[in-house]
N, C-alpha and C positions, 0 to 999 in steps of 0.2 A: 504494500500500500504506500504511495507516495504521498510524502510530506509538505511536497512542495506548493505553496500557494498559485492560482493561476490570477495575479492580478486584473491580467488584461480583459481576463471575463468576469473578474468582480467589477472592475469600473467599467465597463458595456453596460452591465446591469440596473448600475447605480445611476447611469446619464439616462437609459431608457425611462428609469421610474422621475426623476427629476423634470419639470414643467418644461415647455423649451420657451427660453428667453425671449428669443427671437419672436415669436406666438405672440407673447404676454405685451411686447412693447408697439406690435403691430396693430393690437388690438386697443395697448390704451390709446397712440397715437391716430387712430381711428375715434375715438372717442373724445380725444382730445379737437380735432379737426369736426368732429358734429359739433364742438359746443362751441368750435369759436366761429363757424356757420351760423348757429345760434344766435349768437351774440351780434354778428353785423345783422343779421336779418334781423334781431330786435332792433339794432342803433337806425337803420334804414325804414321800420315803418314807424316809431315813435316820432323819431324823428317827424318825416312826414305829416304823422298826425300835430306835432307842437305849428308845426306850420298850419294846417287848417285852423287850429283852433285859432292861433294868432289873428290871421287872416278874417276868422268869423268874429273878432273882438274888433279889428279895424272896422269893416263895412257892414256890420250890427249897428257898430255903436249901441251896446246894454245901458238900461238906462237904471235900472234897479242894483244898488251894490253887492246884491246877492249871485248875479250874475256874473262880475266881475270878479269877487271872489274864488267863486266855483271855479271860470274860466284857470286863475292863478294857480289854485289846489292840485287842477290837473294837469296842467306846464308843468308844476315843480314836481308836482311825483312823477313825473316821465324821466326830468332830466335826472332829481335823483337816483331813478332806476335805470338809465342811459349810466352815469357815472360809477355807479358804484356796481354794474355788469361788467365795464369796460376794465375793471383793477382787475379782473381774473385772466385778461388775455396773456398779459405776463406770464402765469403760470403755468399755459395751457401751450408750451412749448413744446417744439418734436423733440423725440429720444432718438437716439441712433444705436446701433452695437457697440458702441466703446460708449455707452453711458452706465456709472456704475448702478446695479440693482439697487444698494441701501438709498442711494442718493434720489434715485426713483420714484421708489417707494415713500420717502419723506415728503416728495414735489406730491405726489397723487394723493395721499395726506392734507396735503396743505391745499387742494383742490377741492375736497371732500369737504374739511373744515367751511370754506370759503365757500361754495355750492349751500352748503347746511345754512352759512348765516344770509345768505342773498336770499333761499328758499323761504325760510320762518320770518327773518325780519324784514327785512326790503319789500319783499312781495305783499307780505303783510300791510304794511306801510303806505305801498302801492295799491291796492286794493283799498284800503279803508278811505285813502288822501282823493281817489280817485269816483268811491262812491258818494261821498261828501258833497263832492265838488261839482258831478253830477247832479247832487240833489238840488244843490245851489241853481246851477245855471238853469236849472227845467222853470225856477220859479217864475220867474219872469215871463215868459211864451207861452207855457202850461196853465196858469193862471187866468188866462184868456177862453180856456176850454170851460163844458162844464163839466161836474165830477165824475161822470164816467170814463170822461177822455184822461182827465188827472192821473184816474186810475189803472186805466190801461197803460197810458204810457208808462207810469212807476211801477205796475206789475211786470211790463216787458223786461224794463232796463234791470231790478232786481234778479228777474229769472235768468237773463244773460249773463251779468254778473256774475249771480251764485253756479251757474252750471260753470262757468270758465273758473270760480274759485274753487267749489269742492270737486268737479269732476276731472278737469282740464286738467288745470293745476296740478293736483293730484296726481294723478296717472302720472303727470309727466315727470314729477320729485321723484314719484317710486322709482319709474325707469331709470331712471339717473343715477339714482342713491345703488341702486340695485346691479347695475354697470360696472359703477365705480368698486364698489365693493369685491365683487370678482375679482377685478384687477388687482384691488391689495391683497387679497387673501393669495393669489396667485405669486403674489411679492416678495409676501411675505414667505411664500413656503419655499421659493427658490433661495432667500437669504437663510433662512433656516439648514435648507440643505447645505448649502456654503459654507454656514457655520459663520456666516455676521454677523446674524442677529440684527435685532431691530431695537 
């Protein structure tokens, strides 16, 4: 019986069961590249919309300060929400094969982090700044209707709302969260196997 160890098919074994990096960084840079698509396609209709609205404040001219308000509420939660999307594009850098896993793994971390507080507070923020401000501007126009028209309209705009806040929304944090997550746990278990640790 030989003694001798066959390394060469111990480490075959060991790289087969190992994630393959290449996979892991294709896929986050893949994910990476939806969200900064993400992000210009937000920056490009917000955008757009802060111009209508703009534009509807010029040749309105609102004469009720509830209107101008609202109008304001919902420019500045755009641009808030333009600004503070746009800090994550830094992040959301390509990896290459000479990028080290631990270092990775801390970026897609610190994406996660950042994703989490845009998701719960920003949006948050955006939403509430945003149905206010709506409620604001209706008064003045809608005030002219009688109350069934009132009603309809603020029934519309709530139900649009609410289905883009609990449904949209929704769905779209889990995908995300849900994404990201893979890719750490993925990260994580190739530093593991390295033996870097996290």
């Amino acid at each position: 019986m030989s003694t001798e160890i066959d390394f060469k098919s111990l480490w075959g074994r060991e790289k087969a069961s190992a994630p393959d990096v290449s996979e892991i960084l294709a896929k986050a840079n893949r994910l990476n590249y939806c969200s900064r698509r993400k992000i210009w396609m937000c920056n490009i209709v917000l955008s757009l919309t802060i111009i209508v609205l703009a534009m509807i404040w010029w040749h309105l001219h609102p004469r009720l300060i509830t209107t101008k308000i609202g109008l304001t509420l919902m420019i500045c939660a755009m641009v808030i929400f333009i600004i503070t999307t746009n800090q994550l594009s830094p992040l959301l850098a390509k990896a290459d094969m000479q990028t080290d896993t631990n270092t990775f793994l801390l970026q897609m971390i610190r994406i996660k982090h950042k994703q989490e507080f845009i998701n719960k507070t920003i949006t948050t923020i955006y939403f509430l700044m945003l149905c206010v401000g709506l409620g604001l501007y209706f008064i003045e126009y809608i005030s002219r209707g009688n109350w069934v028209f009132q009603l309809c309209v603020y029934g519309i705009t709530l139900t649009f709302l609410a289905i883009n806040w609990f449904y949209i929304n929704a769905r779209s944090v889990r995908k995300q969260r849900k994404a990201i997550n893979e890719i750490i746990v993925k990260l994580e278990e190739v530093n593991r196997q390295m033996g870097s640790g996290t």
